[in-house]
C-alpha positions in Angstrom: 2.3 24.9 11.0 5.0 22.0 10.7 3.6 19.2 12.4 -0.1 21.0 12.0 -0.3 20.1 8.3 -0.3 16.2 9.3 -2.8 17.1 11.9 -5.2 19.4 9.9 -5.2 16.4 7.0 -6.4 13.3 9.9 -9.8 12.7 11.3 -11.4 14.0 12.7 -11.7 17.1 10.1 -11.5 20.7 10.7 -13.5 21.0 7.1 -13.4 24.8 6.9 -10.0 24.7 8.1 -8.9 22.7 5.4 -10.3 24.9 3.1 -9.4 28.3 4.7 -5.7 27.2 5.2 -5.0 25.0 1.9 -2.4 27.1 0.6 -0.7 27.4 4.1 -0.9 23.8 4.3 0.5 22.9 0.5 3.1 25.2 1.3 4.2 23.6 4.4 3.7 20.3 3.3 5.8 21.2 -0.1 9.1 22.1 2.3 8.7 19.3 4.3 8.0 16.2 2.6 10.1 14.8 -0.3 7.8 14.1 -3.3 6.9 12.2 -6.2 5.4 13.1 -9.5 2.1 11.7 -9.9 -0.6 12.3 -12.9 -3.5 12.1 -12.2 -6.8 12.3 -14.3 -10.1 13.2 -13.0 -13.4 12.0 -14.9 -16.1 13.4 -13.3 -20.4 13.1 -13.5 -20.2 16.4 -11.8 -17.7 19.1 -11.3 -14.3 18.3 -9.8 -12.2 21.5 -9.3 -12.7 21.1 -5.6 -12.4 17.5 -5.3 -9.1 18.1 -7.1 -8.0 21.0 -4.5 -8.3 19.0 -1.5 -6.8 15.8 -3.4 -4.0 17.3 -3.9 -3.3 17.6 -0.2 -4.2 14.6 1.1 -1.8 13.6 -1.8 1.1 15.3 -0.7 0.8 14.2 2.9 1.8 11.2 1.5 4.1 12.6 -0.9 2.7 12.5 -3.8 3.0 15.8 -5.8 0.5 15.5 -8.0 -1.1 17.1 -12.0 -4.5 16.8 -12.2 -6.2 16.7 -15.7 -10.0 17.2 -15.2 -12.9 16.3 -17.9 -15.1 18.6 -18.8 -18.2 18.4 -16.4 -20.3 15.3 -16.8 -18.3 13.9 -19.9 -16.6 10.5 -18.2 -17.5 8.4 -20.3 -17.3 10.3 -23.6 -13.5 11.1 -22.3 -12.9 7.7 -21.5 -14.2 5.5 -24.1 -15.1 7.9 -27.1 -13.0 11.0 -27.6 -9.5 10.5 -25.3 -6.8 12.2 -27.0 -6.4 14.6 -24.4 -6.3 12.3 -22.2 -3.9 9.9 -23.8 -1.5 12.9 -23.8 -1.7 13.6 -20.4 -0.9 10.3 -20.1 -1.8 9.9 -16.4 -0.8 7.4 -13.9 -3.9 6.9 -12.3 -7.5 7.9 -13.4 -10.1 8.5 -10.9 -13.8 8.1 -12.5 -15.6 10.5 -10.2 -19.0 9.3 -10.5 -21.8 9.2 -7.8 -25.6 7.9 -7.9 -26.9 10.9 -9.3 -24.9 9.9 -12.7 -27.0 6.1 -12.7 -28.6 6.8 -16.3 -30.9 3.6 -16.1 -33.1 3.9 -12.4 -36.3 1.4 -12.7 -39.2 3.5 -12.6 -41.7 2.3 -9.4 -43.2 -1.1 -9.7 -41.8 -2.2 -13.2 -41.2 -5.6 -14.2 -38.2 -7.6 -12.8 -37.2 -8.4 -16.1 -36.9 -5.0 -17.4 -35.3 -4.3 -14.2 -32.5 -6.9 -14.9 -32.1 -5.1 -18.3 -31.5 -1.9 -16.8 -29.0 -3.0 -14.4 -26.8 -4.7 -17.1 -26.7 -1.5 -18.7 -25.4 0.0 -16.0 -22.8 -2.5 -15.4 -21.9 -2.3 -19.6 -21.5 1.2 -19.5 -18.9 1.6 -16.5 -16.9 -1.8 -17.9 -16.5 -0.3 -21.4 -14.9 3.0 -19.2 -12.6 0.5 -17.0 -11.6 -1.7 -20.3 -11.2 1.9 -22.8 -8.9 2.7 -20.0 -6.6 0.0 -19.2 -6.4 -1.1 -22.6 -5.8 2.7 -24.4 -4.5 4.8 -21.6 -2.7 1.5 -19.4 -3.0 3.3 -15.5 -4.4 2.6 -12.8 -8.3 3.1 -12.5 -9.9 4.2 -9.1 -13.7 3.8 -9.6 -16.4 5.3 -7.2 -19.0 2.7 -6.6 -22.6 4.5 -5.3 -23.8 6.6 -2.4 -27.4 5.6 -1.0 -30.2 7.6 -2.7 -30.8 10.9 -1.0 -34.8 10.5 -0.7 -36.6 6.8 -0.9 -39.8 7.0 -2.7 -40.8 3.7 -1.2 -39.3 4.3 2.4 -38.0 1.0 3.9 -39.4 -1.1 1.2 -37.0 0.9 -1.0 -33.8 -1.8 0.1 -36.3 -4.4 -0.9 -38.5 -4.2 -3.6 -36.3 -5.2 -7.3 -37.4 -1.3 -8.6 -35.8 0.5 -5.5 -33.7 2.8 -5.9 -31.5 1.5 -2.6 -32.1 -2.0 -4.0 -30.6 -1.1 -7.5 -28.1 0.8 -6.1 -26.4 -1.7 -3.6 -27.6 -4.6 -6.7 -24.7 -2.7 -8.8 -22.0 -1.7 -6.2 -22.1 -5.7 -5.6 -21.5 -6.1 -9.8 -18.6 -3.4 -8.9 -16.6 -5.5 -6.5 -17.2 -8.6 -8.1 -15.8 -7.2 -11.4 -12.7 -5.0 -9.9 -11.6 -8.3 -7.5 -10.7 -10.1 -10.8 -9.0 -6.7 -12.5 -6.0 -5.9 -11.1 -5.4 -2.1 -11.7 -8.8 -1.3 -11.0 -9.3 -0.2 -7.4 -13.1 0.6 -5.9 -13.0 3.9 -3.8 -16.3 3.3 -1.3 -18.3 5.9 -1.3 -21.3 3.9 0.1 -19.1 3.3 3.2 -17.9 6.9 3.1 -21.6 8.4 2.9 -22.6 6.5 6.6 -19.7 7.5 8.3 -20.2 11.3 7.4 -24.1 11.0 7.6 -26.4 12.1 4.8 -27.7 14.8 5.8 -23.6 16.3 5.4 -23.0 14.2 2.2 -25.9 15.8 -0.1 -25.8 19.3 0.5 -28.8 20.0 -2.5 -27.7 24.0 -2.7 -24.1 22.9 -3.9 -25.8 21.1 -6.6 -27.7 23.0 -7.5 -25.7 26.1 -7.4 -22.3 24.7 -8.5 -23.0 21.1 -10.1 -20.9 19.7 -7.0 -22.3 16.3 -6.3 -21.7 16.2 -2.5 -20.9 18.2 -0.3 -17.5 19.7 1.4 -17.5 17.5 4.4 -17.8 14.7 2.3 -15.5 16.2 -0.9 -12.7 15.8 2.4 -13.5 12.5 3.1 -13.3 11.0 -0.5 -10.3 13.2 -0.9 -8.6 11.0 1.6 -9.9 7.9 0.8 -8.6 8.2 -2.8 -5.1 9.4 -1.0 -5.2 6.2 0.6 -5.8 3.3 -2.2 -3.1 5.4 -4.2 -0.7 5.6 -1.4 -1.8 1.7 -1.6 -1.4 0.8 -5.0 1.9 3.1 -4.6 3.5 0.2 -1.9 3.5 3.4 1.0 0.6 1.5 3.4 1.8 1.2 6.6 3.5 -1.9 7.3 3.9 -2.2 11.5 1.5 -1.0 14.2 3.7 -0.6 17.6 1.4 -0.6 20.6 2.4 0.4 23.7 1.1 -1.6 27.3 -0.6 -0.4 30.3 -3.8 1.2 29.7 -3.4 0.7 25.8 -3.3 -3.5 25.2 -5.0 -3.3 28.9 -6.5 -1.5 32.0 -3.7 -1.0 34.6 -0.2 -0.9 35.5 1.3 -4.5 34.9 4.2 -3.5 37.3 1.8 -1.9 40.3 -1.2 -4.0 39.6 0.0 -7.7 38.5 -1.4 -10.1 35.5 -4.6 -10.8 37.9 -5.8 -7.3 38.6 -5.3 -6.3 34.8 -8.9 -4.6 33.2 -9.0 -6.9 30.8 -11.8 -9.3 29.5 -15.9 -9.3 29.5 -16.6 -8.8 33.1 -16.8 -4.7 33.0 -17.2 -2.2 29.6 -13.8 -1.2 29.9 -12.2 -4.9 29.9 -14.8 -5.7 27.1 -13.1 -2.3 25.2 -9.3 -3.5 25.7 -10.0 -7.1 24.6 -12.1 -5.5 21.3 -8.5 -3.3 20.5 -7.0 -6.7 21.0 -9.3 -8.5 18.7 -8.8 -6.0 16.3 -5.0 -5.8 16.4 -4.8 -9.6 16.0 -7.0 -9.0 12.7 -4.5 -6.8 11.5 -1.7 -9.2 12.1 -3.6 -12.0 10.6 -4.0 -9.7 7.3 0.0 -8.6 7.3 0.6 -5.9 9.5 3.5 -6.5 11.8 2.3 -6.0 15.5 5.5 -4.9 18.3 5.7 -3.4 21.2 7.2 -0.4 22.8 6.5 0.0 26.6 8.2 1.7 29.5 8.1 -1.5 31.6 10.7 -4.2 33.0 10.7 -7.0 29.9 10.0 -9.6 31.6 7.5 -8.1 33.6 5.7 -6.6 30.5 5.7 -10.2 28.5 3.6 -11.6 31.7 0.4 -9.2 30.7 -0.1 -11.7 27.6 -0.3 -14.7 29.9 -3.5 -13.2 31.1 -6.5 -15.2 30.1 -8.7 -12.9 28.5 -5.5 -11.5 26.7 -6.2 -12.1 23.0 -2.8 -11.1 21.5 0.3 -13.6 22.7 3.6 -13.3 22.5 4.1 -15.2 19.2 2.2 -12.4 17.7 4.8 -9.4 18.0 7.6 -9.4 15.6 9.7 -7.0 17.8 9.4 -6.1 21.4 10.8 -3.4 23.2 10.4 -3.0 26.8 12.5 -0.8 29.0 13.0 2.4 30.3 14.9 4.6 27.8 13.1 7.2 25.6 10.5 5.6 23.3 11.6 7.3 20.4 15.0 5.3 20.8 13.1 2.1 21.0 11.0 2.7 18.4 14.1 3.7 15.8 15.7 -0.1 17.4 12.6 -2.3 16.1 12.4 -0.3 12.9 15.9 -1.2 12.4 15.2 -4.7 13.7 12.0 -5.4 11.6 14.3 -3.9 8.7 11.7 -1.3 8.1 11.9 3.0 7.7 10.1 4.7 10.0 7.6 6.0 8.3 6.1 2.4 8.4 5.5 2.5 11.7 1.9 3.8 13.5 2.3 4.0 17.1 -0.5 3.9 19.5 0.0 5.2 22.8 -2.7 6.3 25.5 -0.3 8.5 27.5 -0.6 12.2 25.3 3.1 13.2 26.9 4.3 10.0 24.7 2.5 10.5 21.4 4.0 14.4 21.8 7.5 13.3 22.5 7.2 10.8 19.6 5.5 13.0 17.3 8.0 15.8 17.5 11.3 13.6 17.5 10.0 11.3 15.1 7.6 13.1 12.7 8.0 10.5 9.8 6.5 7.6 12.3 2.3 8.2 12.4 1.0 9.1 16.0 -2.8 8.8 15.9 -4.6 11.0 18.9 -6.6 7.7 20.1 -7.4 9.4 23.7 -7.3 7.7 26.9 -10.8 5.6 26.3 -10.4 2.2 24.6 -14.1 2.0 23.9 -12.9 4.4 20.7 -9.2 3.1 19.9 -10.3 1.0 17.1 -12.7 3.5 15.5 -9.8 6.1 15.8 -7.7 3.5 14.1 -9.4 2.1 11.7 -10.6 5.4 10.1 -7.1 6.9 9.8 -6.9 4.5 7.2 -3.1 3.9 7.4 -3.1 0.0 6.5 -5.6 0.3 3.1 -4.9 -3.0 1.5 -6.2 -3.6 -2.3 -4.8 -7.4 -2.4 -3.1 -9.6 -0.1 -0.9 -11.8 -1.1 0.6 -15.4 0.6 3.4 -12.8 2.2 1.0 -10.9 3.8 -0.9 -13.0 5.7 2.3 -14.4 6.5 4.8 -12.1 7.1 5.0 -12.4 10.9 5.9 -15.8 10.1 8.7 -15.2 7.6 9.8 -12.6 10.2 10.3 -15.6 12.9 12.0 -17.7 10.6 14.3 -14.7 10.3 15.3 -14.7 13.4 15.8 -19.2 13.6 18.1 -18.2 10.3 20.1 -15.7 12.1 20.5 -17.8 15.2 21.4 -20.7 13.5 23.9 -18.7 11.5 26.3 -18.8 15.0 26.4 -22.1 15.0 28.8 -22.6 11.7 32.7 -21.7 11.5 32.3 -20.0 8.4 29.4 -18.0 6.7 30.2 -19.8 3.5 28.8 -23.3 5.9 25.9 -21.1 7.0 25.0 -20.7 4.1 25.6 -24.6 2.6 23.8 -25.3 5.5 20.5 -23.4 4.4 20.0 -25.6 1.7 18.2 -22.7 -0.3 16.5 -23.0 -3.5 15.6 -20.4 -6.0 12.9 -20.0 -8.6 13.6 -17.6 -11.5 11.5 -16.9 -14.0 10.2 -13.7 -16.5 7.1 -12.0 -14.9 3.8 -14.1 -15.0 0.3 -13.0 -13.6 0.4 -15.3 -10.9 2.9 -13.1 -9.0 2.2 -9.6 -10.5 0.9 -8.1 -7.3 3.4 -9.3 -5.3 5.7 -8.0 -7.7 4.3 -4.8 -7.5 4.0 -4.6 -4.0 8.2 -5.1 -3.7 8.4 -2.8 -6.6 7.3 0.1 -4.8 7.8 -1.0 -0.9 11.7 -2.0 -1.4 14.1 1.4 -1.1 17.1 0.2 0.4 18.0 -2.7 -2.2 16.8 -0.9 -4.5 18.8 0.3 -8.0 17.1 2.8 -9.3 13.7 3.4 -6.7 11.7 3.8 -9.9 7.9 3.0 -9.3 5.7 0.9 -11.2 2.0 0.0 -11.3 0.6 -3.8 -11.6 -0.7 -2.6 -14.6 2.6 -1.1 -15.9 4.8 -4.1 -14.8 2.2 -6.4 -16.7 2.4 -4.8 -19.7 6.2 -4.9 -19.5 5.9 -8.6 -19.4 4.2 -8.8 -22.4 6.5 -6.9 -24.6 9.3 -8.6 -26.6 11.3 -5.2 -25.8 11.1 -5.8 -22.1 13.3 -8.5 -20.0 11.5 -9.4 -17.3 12.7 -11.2 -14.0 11.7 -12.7 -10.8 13.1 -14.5 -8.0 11.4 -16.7 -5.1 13.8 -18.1 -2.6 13.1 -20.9 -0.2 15.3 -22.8 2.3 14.9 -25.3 5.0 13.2 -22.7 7.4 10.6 -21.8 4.7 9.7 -20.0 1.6 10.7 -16.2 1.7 8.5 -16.2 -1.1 8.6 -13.9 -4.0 11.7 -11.2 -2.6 13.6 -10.0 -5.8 12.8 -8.4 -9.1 14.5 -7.3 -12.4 13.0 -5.4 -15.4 15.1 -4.2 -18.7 14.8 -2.4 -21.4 16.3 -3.6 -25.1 17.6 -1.0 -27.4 19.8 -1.8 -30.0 20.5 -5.0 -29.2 21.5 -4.2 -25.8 19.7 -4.1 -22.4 19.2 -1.5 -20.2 18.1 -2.5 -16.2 15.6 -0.1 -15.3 14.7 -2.0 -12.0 16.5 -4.4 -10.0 15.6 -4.6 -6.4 15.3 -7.1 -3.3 13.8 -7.8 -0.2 16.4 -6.7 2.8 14.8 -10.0 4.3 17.2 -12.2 2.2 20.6 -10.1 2.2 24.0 -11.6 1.8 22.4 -15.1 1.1 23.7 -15.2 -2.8 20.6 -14.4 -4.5 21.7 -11.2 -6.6 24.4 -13.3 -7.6 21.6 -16.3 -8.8 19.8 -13.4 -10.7 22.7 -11.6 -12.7 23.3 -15.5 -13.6 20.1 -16.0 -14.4 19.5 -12.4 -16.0 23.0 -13.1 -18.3 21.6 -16.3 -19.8 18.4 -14.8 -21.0 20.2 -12.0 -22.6 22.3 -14.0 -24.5 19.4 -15.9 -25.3 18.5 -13.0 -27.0 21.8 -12.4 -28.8 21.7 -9.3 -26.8 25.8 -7.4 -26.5 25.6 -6.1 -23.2 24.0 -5.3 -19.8 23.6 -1.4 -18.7 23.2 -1.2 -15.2 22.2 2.3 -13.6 22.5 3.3 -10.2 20.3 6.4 -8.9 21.5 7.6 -5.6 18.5 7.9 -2.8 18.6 8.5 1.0 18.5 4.9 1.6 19.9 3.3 -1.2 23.5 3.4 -0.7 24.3 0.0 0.3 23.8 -0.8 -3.1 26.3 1.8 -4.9 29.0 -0.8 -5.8 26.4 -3.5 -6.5 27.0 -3.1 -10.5 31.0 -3.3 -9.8 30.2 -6.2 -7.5 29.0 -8.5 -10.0 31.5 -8.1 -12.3 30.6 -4.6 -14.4 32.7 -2.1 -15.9 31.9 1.5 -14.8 31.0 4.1 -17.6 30.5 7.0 -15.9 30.0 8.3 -12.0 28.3 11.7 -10.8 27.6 12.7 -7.3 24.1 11.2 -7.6 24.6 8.1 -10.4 26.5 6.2 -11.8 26.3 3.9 -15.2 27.9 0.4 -15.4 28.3 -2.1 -18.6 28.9 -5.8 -19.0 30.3 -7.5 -22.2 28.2 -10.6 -23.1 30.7 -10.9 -26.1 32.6 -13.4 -24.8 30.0 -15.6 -22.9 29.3 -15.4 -19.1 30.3 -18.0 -16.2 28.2 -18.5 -13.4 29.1 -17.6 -10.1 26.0 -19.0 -7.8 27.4 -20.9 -5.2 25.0 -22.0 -2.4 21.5 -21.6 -3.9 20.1 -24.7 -6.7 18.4 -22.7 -9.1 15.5 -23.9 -11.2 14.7 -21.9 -14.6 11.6 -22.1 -16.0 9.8 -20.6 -19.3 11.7 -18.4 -21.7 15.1 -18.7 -19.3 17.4 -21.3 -20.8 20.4 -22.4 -18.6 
């Protein structure tokens, strides 16, 4: 059952697997992946105890271990917007409004007036924004929103997507008011169920009896489906989306052995189905890369030999496109550990696509934390495999993810140039970096969040934070708030290092302080303790508590407190608390980086 559980929970389902097996499979999951606490709340138009059941795996395959609070049947929006007590005591972290089309209160009746029509559909729209806004203003979590499943019957058959009193035409009318609303709310996330209800068919998504017998709006196929969906926009809006798809060559990228065959007898391109398949996985892999996932390699193939395939002219990926490349002849578990270290990244980033079965075993069992999709040995189905897995969710991109394999170049011009000087301090003079640091602003709060829960190496204290927490931290006077952007002559890193306090008594206390590995031993913790010092005193604030929580990949940062100049208070086997005196002023120790403070931060 060890590696099972991860297959059971991936498409395609086993649907009364699942559910004969879900204790087995908490129970393996529980003693093999390492967990964190997540509330949840479920509003739902119908019942939810089942919905819940199955969440709660797909939940902890991505290690989440998860309390669900559940409304009473059909009362969303009372629980929401007019009696939440309950709920505010739960005090949940996310809140999932479980609603479907059978929960739309205002349907035009056949053949009525536009205008009325129109009226209808704002109401619609009024009633679910007073849920969103009672939500993020009195409870403060994220919200995950259903938007609508087609009808199940259309009175007026295919004029029913047309005519302004369809049901179809109303429906899709308010899932379009949906997105437009949640794209300019951050914190509220749309889970698709009108995607989710073609891929599993209607005739498997409204199974009537269930309603009818149970008050179960859908039925268990598609309960597993929305399960996972919701699994992945909060293993999303947690920063634990894959971040690097490594693809392997010959009959994977292309048709052939590159080696046996050479570039001009590759299957590749639109003059046979199969080449038309590979150079579609292409296309699709280039999207990917385009939106912020890193692309590498890892092939069993002479290097130079393997970097001719992408000379081919049909090839749609080039070689400017991969941020790592590994080609050789060692085990590909050992090649895929090197580009994880090389890209900086854990493991459990990577997905690994690999037609040969004997590969994806050997990777799967050595390497469990790295995802091994089954894609089969037919490329006309490698992107539906892919795709549906759902392993790179995005809810908002932001300038460093549609460029990241960019910055990741640069990297590597920044540590070839660094050879080139006698000293690292020259390296670094040579850089000619410049810093922006400034409290948290809206501009940057996704991005902010994104590092906040993606970063575990440089990483204080690993506590997690949603876009809507971290905002409401930046508007409270009790709250120090910091962030850093760093650019130099090879570019701008962008937005790679973040600080958040806590004042009690006249003293602060770092809850977060973290930073992209990206921009290690370039001075820039040292530009934000300056910067960080100056705003306290601004404050007339004592002292600076710095914590340290001890994880499985934080511990290049143990001595970082001591580092800069702190005193310890106490150490355990796990933590350890640090303190600077502001009493007597600070001094600046930021050598090599020209800082410019902006706002509330007074040098």
């Amino acid at each position: 059952m060890e590696r099972d559980c991860f297959q059971i929970l991936s498409q395609p389902f086993d649907v009364a697997q699942i559910s004969a097996k879900r204790k087995q499979i908490r129970r393996s999951l529980l003693s093999r992946v390492v967990t964190t606490p997540l509330r949840v709340a479920i509003l739902g138009g119908a019942t939810t105890a089942e919905l819940a059941s199955i969440l709660d795996l797909f939940l902890l395959r991505e290690g989440f271990e998860a309390v669900f609070y559940e409304s009473e049947y059909g009362r969303f929006y009372e629980e929401a917007v007019v009696d939440n007590q309950r709920l505010k005591e739960f005090n949940p972290d996310v809140t999932v409004v479980h609603t479907t089309s059978r929960n739309i209160l205002h349907f035009p009746d056949t053949a009525e007036e536009k205008s009325s029509v129109e009226e209808k559909l704002e109401l619609e729209v009024a009633r679910f924004r007073s849920i969103w806004e009672a939500l993020s203003t009195r409870i403060g979590c994220v919200v995950v929103q259903n938007n609508f499943d087609p009808p199940s019957y259309r009175i007026l058959g295919n004029s029913d997507t047309v005519a302004d009193y369809g049901r179809t035409n109303f429906i899709n009318r308010l899932n379009l008011r949906f997105a437009e609303y949640a794209a300019t709310r951050t914190g509220l996330f749309i889970n698709d169920l009108s995607y989710l209800a073609s891929v599993v068919g209607l005739k498997d998504w409204y199974e009537q009896s269930y309603w009818f017998s149970y008050k179960l709006a859908i039925g268990p196929t598609a309960n597993v489906f929305v399960a996972e969906s919701l699994a992945n926009i909060l293993r999303a809006a947690y920063g634990k989306t894959r971040k690097c798809l490594v693809l392997d060559l010959d009959n994977t990228l292309w048709g052939g052995v590159i080696g046996d065959d050479g570039v001009g007898n590759l299957c590749l391109g639109n003059e046979t189905p199969r080449g038309e398949a590979y150079v579609a996985f292409q296309q699709y892999c280039r999207e990917l890369k385009n939106r912020g996932i890193l692309l590498a390699v890892c092939s069993k193939n002479d290097l130079q030999t393997a970097k001719e395939g992408f000379s081919h002219p049909d090839s749609i990926l080039r070689l400017e496109d991969f941020a790592a490349f590994e080609a050789n002849w060692e085990p590909k578990p050992q090649s895929l550990e090197r580009i994880a270290k090389a890209l900086n990244l854990g493991l459990d980033s990577l997905v690994f696509v690999d037609d040969n079965p004997a590969e994806r075993e050997i990777v799967a069992a050595q390497l469990p934390m790295v995802a091994v999709p089954d894609i089969g040995d037919d490329p006309a189905g490698f992107v539906e495999i892919l795709d549906r897995q759902g392993y790179f969710e995005a809810l908002r991109l932001s300038i460093e993810d549609t460029e990241r394999t960019e910055l990741y170049a640069k990297d590597r011009q920044r540590e070839a140039a660094a050879g080139q000087f006698k000293s690292y301090d020259e390296y670094l003079e040579s850089l000619e970096m410049q810093a922006e640091i400034d409290s948290f602003n809206p501009f940057y709060i996704d991005r902010i969040a994104q590092l906040t829960n993606k970063t575990n190496q440089f990483n204080l204290t690993t506590r997690r934070y949603t876009a809507a927490q971290l905002r409401a931290m930046a508007g409270d006077n009790e709250h120090v708030t910091l962030y850093g952007r760093l650019k130099d002559k090879f570019g701008d890193n962008g937005v790679i290092s973040v600080i958040a306090g806590e004042i009690k008594e006249f003293e602060l206390h770092i809850l977060l302080w973290l930073m992209s590995c990206r921009v290690l031993k370039r001075g820039m913790e040292v530009a934000m303790m300056d910067a960080l010092a100056h705003e306290c005193m601004r404050r007339q604030l004592k002292a600076i508590h710095g914590y340290y929580l001890k994880t499985a990949r934080n511990d290049m940062v143990s001595n970082h407190y001591g580092d800069l100049g702190f005193s310890l208070v106490s150490r355990s086997e796990d933590a350890s608390v640090w303190r600077l005196d502001l009493a007597r002023g600070y001094e600046d120790r930021c050598k090599f980086i020209e800082v410019a403070r902006f706002a509330s931060i007074n040098a």
